[in-house]
C-alpha positions in Angstrom: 64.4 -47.4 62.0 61.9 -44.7 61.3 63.4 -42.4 59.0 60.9 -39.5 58.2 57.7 -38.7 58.4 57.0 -39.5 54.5 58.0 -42.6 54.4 57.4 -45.8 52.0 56.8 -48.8 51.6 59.8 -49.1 49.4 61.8 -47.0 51.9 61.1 -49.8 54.6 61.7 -52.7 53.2 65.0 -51.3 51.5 66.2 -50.4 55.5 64.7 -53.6 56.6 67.7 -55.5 53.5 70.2 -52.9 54.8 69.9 -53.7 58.5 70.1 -57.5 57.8 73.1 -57.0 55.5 74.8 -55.1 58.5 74.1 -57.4 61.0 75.6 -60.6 58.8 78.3 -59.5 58.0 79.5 -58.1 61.8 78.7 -61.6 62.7 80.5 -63.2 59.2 84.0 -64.0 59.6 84.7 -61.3 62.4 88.1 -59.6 61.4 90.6 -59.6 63.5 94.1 -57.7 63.2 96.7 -60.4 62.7 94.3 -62.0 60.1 95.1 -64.8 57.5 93.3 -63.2 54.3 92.6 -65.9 51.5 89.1 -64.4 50.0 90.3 -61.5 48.4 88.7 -61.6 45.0 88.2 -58.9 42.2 85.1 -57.5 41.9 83.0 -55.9 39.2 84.9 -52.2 39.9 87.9 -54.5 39.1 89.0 -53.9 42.5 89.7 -56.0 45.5 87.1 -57.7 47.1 86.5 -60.2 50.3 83.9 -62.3 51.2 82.4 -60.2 53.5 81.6 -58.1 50.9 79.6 -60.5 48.3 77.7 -62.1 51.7 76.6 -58.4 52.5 75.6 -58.1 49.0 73.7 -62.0 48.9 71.7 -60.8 51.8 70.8 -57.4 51.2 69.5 -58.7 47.6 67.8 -61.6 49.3 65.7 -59.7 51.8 64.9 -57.7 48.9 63.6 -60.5 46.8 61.8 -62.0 50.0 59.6 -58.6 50.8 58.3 -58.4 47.2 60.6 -56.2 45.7 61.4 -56.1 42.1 64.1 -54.8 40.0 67.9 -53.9 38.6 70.6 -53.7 41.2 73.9 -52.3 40.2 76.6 -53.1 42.9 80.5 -52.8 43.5 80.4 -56.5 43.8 78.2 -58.7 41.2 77.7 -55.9 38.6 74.6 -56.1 37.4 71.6 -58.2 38.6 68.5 -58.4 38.0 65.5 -59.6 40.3 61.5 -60.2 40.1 59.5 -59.2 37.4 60.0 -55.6 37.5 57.7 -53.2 35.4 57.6 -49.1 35.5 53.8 -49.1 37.1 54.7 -51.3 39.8 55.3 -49.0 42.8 57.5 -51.8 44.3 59.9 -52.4 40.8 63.6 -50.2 41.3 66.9 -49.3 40.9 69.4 -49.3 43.5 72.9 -48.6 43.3 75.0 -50.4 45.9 78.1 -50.6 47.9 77.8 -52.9 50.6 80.9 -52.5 52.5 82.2 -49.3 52.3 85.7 -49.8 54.3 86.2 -53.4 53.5 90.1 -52.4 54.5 89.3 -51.7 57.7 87.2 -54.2 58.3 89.7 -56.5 57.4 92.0 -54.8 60.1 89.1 -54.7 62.7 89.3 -50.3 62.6 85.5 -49.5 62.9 85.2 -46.9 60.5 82.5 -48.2 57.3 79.2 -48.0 56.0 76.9 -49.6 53.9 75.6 -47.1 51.4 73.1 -47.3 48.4 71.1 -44.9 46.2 67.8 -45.8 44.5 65.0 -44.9 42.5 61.6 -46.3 41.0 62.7 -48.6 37.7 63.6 -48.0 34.4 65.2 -49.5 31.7 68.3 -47.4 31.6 68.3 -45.6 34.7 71.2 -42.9 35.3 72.7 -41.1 38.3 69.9 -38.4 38.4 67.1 -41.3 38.5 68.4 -41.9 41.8 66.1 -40.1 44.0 66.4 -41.8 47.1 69.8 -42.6 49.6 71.0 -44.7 52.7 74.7 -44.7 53.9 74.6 -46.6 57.4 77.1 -47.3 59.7 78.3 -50.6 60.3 79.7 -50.2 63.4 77.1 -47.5 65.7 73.5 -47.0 65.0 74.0 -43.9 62.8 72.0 -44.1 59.3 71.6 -41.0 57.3 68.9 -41.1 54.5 67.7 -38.7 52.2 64.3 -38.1 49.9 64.9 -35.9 47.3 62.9 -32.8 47.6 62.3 -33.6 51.4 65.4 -33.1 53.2 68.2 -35.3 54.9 67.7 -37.1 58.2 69.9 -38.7 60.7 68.5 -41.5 62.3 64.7 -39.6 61.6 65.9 -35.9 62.7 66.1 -33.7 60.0 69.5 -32.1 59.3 70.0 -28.2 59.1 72.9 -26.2 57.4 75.8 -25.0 59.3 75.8 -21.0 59.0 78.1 -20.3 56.3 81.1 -18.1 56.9 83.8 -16.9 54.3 86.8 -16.4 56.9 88.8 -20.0 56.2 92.0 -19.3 56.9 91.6 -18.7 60.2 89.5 -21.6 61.0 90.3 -25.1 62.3 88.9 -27.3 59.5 89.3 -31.1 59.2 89.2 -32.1 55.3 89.0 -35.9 54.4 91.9 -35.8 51.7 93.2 -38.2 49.1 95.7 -37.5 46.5 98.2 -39.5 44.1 100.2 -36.7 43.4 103.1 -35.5 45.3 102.5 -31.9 44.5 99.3 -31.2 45.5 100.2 -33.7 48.5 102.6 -31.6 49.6 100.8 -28.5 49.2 98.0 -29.4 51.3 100.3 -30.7 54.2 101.8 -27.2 54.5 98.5 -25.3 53.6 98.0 -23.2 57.0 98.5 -25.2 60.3 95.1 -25.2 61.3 93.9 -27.7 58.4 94.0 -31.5 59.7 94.1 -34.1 56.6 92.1 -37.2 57.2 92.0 -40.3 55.1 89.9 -42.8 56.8 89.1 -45.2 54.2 85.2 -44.9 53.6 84.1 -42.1 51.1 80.6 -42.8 51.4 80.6 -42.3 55.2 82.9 -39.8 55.0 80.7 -37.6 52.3 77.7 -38.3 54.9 79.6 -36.7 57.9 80.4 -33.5 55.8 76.5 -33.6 55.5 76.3 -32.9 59.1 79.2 -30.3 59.3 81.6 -33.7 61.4 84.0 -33.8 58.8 84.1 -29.7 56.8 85.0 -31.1 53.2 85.4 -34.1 51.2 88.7 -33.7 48.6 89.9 -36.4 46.4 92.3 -36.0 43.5 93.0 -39.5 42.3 90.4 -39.5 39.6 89.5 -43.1 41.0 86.0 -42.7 43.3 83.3 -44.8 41.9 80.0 -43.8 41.0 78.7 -46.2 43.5 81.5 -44.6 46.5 79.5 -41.0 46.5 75.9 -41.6 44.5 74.0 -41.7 48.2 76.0 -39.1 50.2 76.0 -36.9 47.2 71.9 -36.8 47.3 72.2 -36.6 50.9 74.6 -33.6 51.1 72.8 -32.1 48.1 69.3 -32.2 50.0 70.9 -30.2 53.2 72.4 -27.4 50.7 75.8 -28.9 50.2 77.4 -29.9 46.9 80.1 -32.3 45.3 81.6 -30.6 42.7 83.2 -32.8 39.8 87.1 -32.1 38.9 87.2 -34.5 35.8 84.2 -34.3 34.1 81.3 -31.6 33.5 79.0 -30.7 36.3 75.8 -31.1 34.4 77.1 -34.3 32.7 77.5 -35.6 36.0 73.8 -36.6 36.2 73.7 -38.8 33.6 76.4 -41.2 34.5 75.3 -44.1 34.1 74.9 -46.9 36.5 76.5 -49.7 34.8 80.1 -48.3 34.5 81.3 -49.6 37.4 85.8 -48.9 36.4 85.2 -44.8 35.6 87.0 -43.0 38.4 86.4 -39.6 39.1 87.6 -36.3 41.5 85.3 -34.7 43.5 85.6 -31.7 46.0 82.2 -32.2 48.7 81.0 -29.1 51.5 78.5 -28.5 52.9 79.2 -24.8 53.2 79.2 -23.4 49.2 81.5 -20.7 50.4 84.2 -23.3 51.7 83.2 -25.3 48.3 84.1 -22.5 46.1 86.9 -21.2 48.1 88.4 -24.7 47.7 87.9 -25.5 44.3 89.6 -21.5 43.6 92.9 -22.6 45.6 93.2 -25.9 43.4 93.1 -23.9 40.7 95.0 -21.2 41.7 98.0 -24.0 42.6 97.6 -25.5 39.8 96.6 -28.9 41.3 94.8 -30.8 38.3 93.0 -33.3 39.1 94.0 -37.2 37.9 91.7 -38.7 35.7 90.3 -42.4 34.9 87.7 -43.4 32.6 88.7 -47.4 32.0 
């Protein structure tokens, strides 16, 4: 899939592993509702995990390995793995961050809502969040793939995405916030926050994120203090590169960017928009409710 005019060599071969990694694992083991699951294992986030998962992560890795590519790969699944003989001269040596099935619930349950998302840079020894300069979050289940180049803009399937004009008038508006949240409180206050706001929880952050990117979904909240750094590293770049922002709850702003890449149990709360107005407007009402966000750093 072309996916802007700039494009690399790196670029192509990393959406050449992604689409082979999509179309395994539609074809591996194809869910259905009613099920038997026996593969559930725990994973390097210490979280749930099915084989659909690790065989999206074998071939992604493998297609890598077999177009030349070199490098660290830091994924939900394996943890960390490292490929080739990667060096910092060698235009094809990297870092990727990866979450392979994004939705591995639904899938389970055959709901088509999931992506396959990663973020990824040229190598380094001891790459953090802000080396990540380049993302992919693709769906599993259309032909939608959003990408972003820092510096260069996000795309959609090649056509570059522009901002949504901004407007400061919320409480009149129909907005549709993806919304997760522990706590009964701040539960409860969202539910009867104004009748024209519709909570959504649809079990994918990453494509989730990307569709606030292009003004589908108007804001991105979670309060659990549980996303990974691999659920939001790619749609973060690619909301950041249309003018959006995801704002941090549980942890400094700035100190954000230097996460680093092997941590794969921190969790973290995160407010996304694309609109800054909404952002801010948002974060001010969380506050102004007191809702404080959880917080896990295992």
């Amino acid at each position: 899939m072309w996916l802007y005019e700039s494009i690399t060599e790196v670029d192509l071969k990393i959406n050449k592993a992604l689409h082979k990694a999509k179309r395994s694992i539609m074809k591996y083991n194809a869910p259905r509702s009613n099920q038997q699951v026996d593969n559930v294992m725990i994973n390097a986030a210490g979280q749930h995990a099915i084989a659909a998962d690790l065989h999206s992560e074998e071939i992604f890795l493998k297609t890598l390995i077999g177009e030349g590519i070199s490098g660290t790969m830091y994924s939900e699944e394996s943890g960390v793995k490292h490929f080739g003989d990667p060096s910092v001269d060698d235009p094809l040596s990297i870092v990727c961050l990866l979450d392979p099935l994004d939705g591995s619930a639904n899938y389970l349950k055959g709901i088509p809502f999931g992506c396959i998302s990663i973020a990824y840079g040229a190598y380094l020894p001891d790459p953090v969040l802000k080396d990540l300069t380049t993302a992919s979050v693709m769906s599993l289940y259309t032909d939608e793939e959003y990408f972003a180049d820092r510096g260069y803009g996000s795309y959609k399937n090649g056509r570059l995405l522009q901002p949504a004009k901004s407007s400061q008038d919320y409480k009149d508006q129909m907005m549709q916030l993806s919304y997760y949240a522990y706590d009964s409180k701040s539960s409860s206050y969202y539910l009867d926050f104004h009748d024209n706001y519709s909570l959504r929880s649809l079990g994918s952050a990453a494509w989730e994120l990307a569709l606030v990117a292009e003004n589908r979904n108007d804001a991105f909240v979670d309060l659990r203090g549980v996303l990974k750094t691999h659920d939001f590293a790619g749609a973060r770049l690619i909301l950041e590169e249309i003018g959006g922002s995801l704002r941090f709850l549980n942890i400094d702003q700035e100190e954000s960017n230097y996460l680093p890449l092997d941590n794969f149990r921190a969790g973290y709360s995160v407010v996304g928009a694309l609109d800054p107005h909404l952002l801010d407007y948002l974060l001010e009402e969380l506050d102004h409710h007191d809702i404080a966000p959880s917080v896990s750093h295992k």
